[in-house]
PDB file of the backbone (N, CA, C, O) and the ligand in Angstrom, with CONECT records:
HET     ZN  A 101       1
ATOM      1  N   UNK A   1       8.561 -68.341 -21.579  1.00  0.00           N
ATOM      2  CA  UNK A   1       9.720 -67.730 -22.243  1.00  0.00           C
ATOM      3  C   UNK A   1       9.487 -66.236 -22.380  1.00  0.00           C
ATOM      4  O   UNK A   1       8.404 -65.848 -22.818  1.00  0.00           O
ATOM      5  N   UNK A   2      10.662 -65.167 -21.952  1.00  0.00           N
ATOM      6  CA  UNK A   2      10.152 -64.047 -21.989  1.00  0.00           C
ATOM      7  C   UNK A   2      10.880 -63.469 -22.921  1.00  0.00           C
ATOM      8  O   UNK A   2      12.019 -63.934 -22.967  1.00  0.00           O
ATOM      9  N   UNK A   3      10.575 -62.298 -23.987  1.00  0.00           N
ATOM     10  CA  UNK A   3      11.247 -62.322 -25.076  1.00  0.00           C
ATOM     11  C   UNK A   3      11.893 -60.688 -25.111  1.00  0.00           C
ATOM     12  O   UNK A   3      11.199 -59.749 -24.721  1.00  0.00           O
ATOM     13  N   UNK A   4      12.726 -60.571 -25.416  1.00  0.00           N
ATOM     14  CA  UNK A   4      13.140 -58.834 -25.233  1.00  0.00           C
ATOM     15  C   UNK A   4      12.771 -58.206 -26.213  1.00  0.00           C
ATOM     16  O   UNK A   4      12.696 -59.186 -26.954  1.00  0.00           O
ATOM     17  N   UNK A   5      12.394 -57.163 -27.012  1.00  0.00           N
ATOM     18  CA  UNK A   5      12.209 -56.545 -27.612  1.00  0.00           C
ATOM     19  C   UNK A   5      11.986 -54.748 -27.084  1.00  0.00           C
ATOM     20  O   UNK A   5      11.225 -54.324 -26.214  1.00  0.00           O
ATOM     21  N   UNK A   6      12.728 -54.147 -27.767  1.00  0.00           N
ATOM     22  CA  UNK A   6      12.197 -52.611 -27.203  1.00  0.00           C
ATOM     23  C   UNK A   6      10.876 -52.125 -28.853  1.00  0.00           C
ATOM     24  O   UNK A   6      10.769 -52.478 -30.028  1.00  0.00           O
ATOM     25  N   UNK A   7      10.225 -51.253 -27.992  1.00  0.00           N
ATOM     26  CA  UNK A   7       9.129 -50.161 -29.009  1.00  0.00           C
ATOM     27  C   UNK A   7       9.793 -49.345 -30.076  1.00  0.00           C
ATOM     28  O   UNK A   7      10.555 -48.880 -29.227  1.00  0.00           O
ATOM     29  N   UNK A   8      10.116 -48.861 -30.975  1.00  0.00           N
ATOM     30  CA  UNK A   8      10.647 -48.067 -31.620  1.00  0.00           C
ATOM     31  C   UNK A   8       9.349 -47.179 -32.409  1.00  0.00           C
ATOM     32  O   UNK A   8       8.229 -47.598 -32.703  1.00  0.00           O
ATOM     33  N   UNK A   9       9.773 -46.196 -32.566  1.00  0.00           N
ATOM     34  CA  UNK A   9       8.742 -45.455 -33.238  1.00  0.00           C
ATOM     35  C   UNK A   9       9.160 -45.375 -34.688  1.00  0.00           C
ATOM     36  O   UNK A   9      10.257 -44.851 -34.885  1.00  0.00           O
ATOM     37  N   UNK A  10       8.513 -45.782 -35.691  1.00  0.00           N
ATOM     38  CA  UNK A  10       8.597 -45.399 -37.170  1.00  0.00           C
ATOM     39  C   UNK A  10       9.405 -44.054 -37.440  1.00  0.00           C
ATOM     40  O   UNK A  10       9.127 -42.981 -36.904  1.00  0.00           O
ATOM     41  N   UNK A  11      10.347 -44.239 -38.261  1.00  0.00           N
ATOM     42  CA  UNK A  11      10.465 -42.674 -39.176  1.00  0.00           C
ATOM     43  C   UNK A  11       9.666 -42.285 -39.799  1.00  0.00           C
ATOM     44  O   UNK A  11       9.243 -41.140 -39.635  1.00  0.00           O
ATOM     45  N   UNK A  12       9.101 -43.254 -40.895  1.00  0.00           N
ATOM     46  CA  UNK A  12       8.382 -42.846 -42.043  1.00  0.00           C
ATOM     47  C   UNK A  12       6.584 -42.625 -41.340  1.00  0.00           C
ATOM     48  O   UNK A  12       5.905 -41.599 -41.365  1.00  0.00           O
ATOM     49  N   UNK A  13       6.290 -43.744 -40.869  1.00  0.00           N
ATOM     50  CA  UNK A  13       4.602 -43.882 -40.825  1.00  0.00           C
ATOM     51  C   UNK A  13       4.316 -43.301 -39.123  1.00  0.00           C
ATOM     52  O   UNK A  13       3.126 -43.122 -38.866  1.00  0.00           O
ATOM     53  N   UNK A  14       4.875 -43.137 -38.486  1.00  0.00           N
ATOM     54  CA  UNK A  14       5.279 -42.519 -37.052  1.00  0.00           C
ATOM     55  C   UNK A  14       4.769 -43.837 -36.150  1.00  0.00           C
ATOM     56  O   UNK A  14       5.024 -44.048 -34.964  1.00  0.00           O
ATOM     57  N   UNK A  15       3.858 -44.781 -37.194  1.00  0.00           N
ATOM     58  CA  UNK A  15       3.991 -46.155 -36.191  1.00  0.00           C
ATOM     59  C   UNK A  15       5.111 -46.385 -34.959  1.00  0.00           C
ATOM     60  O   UNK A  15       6.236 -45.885 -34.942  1.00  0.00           O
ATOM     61  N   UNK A  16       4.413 -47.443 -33.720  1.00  0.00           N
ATOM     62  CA  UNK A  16       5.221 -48.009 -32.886  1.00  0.00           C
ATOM     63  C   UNK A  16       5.422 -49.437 -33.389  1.00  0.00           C
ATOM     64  O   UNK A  16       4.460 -50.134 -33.710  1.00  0.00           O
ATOM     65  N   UNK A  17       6.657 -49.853 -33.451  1.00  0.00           N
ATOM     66  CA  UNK A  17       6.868 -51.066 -33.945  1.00  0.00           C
ATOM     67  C   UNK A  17       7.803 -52.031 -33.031  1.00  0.00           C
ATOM     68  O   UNK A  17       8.313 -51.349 -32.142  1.00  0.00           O
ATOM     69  N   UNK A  18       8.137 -53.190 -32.969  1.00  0.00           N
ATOM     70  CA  UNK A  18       8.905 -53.380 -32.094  1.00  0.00           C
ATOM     71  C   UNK A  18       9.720 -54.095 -32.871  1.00  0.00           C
ATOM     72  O   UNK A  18       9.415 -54.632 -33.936  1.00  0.00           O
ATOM     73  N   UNK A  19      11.570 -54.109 -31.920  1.00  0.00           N
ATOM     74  CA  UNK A  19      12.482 -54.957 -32.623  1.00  0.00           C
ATOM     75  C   UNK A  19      12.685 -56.079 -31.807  1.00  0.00           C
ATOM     76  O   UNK A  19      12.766 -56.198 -30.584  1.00  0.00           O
ATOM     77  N   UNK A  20      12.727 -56.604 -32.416  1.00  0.00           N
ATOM     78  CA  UNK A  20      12.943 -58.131 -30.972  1.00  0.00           C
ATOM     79  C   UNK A  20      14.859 -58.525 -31.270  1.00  0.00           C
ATOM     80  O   UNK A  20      15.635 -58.284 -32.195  1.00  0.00           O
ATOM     81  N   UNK A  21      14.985 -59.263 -29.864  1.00  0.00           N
ATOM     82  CA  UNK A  21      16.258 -59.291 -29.783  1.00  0.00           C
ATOM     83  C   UNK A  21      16.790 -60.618 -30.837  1.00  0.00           C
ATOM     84  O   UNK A  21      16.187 -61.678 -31.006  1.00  0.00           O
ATOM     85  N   UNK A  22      18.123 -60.189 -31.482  1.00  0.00           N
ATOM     86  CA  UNK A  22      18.833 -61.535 -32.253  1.00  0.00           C
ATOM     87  C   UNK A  22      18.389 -61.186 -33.394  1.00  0.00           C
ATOM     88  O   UNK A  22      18.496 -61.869 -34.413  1.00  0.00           O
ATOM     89  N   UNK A  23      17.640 -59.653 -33.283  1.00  0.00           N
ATOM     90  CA  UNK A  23      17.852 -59.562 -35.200  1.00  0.00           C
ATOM     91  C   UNK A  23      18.754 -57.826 -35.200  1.00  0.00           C
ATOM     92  O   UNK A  23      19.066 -57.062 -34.287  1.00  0.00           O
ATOM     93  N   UNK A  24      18.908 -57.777 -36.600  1.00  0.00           N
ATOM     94  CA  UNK A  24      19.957 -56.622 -36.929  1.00  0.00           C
ATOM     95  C   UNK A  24      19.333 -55.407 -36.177  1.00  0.00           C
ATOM     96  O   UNK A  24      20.070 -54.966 -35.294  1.00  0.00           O
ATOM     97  N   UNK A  25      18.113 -54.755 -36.332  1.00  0.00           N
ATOM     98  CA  UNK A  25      17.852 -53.822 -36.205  1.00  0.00           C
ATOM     99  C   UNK A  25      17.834 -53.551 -34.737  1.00  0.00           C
ATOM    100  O   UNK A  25      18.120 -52.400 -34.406  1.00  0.00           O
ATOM    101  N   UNK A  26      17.385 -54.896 -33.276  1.00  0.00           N
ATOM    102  CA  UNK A  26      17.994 -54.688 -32.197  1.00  0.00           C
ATOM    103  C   UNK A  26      18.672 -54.613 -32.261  1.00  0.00           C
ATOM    104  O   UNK A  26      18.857 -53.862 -31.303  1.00  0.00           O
ATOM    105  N   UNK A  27      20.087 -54.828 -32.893  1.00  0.00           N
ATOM    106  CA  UNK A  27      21.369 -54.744 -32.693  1.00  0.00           C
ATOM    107  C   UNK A  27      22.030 -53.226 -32.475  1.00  0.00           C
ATOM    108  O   UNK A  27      22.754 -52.714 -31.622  1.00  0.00           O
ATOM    109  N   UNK A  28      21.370 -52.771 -33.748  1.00  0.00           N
ATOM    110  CA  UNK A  28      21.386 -51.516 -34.325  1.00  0.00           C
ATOM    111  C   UNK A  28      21.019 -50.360 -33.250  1.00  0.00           C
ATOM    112  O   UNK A  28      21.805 -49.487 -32.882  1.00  0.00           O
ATOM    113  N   UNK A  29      19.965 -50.482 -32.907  1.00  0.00           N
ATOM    114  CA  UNK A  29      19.150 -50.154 -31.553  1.00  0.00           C
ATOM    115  C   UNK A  29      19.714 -49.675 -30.656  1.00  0.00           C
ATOM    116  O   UNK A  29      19.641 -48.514 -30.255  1.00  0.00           O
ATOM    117  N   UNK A  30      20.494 -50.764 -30.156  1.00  0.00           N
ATOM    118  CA  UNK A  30      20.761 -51.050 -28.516  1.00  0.00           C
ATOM    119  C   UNK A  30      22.059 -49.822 -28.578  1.00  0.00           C
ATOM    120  O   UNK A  30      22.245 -48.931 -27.749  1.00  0.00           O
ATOM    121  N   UNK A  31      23.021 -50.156 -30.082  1.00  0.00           N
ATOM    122  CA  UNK A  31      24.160 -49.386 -29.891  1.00  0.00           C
ATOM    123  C   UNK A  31      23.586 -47.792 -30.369  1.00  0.00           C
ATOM    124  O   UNK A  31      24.449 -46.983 -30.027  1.00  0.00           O
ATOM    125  N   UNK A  32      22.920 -47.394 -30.752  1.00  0.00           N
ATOM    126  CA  UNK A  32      22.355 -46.316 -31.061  1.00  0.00           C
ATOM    127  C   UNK A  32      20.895 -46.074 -30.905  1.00  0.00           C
ATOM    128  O   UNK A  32      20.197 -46.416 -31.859  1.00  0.00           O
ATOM    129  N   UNK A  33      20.222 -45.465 -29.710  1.00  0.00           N
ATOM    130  CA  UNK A  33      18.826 -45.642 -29.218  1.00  0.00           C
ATOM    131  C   UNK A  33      18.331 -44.116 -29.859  1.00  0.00           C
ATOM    132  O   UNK A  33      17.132 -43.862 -29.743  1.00  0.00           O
ATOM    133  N   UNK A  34      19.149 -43.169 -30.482  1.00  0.00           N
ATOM    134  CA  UNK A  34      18.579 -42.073 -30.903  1.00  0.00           C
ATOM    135  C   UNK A  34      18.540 -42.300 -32.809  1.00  0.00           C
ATOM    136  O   UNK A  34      18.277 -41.581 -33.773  1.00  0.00           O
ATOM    137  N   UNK A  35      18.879 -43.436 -32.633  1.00  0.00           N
ATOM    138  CA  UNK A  35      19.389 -43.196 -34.611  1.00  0.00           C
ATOM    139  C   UNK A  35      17.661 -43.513 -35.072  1.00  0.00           C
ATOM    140  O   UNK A  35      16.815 -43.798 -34.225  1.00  0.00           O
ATOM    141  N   UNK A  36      17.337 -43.390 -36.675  1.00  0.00           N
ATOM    142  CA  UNK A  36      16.369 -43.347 -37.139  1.00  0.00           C
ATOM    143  C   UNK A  36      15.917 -44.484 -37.288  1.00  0.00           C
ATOM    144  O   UNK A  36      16.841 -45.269 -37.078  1.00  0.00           O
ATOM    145  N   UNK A  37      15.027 -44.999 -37.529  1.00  0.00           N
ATOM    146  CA  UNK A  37      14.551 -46.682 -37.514  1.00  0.00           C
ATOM    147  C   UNK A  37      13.051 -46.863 -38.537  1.00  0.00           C
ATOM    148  O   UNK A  37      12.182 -46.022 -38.308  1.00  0.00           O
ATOM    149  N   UNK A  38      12.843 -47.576 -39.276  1.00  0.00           N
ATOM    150  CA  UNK A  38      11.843 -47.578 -40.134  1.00  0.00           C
ATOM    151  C   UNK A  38      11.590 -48.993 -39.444  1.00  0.00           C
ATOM    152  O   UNK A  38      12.411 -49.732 -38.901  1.00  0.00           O
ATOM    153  N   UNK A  39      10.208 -49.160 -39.622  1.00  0.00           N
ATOM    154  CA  UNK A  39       9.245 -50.489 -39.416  1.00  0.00           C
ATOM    155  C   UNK A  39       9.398 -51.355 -40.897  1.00  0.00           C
ATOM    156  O   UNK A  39       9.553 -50.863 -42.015  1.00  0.00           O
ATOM    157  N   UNK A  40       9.315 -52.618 -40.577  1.00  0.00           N
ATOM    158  CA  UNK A  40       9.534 -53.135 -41.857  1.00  0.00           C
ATOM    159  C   UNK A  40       8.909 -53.319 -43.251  1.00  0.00           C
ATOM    160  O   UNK A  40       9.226 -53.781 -44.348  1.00  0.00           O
ATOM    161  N   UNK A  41       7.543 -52.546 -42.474  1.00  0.00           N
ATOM    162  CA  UNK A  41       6.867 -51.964 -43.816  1.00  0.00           C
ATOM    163  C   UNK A  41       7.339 -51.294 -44.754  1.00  0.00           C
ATOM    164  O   UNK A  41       7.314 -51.533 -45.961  1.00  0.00           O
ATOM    165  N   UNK A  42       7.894 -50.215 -44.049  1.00  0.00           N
ATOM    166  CA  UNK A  42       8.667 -48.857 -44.215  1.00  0.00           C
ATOM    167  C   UNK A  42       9.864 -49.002 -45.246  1.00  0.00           C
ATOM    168  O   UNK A  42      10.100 -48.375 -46.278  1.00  0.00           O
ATOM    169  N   UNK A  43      10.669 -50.232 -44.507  1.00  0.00           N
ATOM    170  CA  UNK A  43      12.064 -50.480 -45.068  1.00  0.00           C
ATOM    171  C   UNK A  43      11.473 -51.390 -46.253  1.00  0.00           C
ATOM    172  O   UNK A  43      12.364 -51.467 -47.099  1.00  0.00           O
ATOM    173  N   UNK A  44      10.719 -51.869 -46.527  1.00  0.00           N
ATOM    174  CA  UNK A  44      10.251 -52.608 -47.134  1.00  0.00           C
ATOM    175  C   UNK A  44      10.021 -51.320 -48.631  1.00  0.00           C
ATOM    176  O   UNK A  44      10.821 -51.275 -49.565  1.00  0.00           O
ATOM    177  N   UNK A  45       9.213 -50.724 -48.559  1.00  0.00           N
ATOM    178  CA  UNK A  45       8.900 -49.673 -49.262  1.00  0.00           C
ATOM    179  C   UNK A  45       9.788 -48.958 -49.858  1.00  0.00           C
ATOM    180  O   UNK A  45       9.712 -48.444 -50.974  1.00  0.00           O
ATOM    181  N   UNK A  46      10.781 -48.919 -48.980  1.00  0.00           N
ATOM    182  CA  UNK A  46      11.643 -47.853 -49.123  1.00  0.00           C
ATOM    183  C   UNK A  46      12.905 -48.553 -50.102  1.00  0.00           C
ATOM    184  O   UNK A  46      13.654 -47.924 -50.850  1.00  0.00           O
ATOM    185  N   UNK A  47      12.900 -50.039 -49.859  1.00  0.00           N
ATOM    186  CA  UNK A  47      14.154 -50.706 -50.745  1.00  0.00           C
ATOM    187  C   UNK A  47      13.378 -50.732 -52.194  1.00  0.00           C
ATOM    188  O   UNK A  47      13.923 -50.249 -53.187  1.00  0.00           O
ATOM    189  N   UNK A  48      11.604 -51.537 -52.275  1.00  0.00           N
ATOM    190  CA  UNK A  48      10.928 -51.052 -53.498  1.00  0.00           C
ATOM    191  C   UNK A  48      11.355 -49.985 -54.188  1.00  0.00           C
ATOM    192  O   UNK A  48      11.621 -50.020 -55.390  1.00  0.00           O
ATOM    193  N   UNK A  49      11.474 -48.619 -53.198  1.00  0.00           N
ATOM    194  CA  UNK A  49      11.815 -47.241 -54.238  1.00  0.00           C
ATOM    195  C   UNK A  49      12.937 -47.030 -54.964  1.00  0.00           C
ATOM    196  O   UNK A  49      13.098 -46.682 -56.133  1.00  0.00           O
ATOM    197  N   UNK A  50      14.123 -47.447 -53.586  1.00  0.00           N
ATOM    198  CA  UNK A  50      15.399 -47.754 -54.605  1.00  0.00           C
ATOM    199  C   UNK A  50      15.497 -48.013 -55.380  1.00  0.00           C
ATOM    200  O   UNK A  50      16.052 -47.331 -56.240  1.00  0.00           O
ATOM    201  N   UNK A  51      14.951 -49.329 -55.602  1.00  0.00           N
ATOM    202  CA  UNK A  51      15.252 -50.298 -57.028  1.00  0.00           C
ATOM    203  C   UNK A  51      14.386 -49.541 -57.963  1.00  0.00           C
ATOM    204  O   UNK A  51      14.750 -49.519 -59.139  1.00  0.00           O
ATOM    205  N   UNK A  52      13.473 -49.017 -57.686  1.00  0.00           N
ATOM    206  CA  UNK A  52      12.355 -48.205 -59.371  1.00  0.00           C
ATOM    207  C   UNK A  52      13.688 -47.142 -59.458  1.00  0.00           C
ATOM    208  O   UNK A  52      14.319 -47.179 -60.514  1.00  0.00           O
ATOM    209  N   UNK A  53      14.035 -46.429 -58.658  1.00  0.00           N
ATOM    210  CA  UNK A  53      14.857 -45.421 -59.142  1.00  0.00           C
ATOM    211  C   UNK A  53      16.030 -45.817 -59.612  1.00  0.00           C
ATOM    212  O   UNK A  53      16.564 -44.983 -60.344  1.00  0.00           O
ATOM    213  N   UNK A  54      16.886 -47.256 -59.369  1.00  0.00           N
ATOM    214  CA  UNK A  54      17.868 -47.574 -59.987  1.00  0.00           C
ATOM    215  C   UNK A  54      17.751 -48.123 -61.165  1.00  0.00           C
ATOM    216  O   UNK A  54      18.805 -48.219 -61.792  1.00  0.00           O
ATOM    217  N   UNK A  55      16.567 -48.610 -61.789  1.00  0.00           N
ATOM    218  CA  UNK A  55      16.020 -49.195 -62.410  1.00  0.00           C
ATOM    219  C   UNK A  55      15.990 -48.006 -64.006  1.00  0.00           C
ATOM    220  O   UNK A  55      16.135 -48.306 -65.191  1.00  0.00           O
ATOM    221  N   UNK A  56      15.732 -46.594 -63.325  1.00  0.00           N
ATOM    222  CA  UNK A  56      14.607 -45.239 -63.695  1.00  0.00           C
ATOM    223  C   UNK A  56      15.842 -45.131 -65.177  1.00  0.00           C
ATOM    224  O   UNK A  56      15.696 -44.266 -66.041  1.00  0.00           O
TER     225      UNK A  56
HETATM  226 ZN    ZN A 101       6.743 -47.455 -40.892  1.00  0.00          ZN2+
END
């Protein structure tokens, strides 16, 4: 089984990460290959911050 995924490079951590196909962020991807993209560490982190600051 061969699986698609393209490389994306991190915004935040400049990591290479990959998106595999049939989830949002390929989706996201494919229609926009220059837009910004966080690894799910990243997005992960980054929704954490939200919420302390909505929280604040
Ligand atoms: Zn990252």
């Amino acid at each position: 089984m061969c699986v698609i995924f393209y490389e994306v490079i991190c915004l935040c951590c400049k990591q290479v990460f990959r998106v595999y196909e049939g989830t949002e962020k390929y989706n996201k991807f494919k229609k926009n290959r220059n837009g910004k993209y966080c690894c799910d560490d990243c997005s992960h982190k980054i929704k954490i911050e939200a919420m302390k600051n909505f929280f604040r």
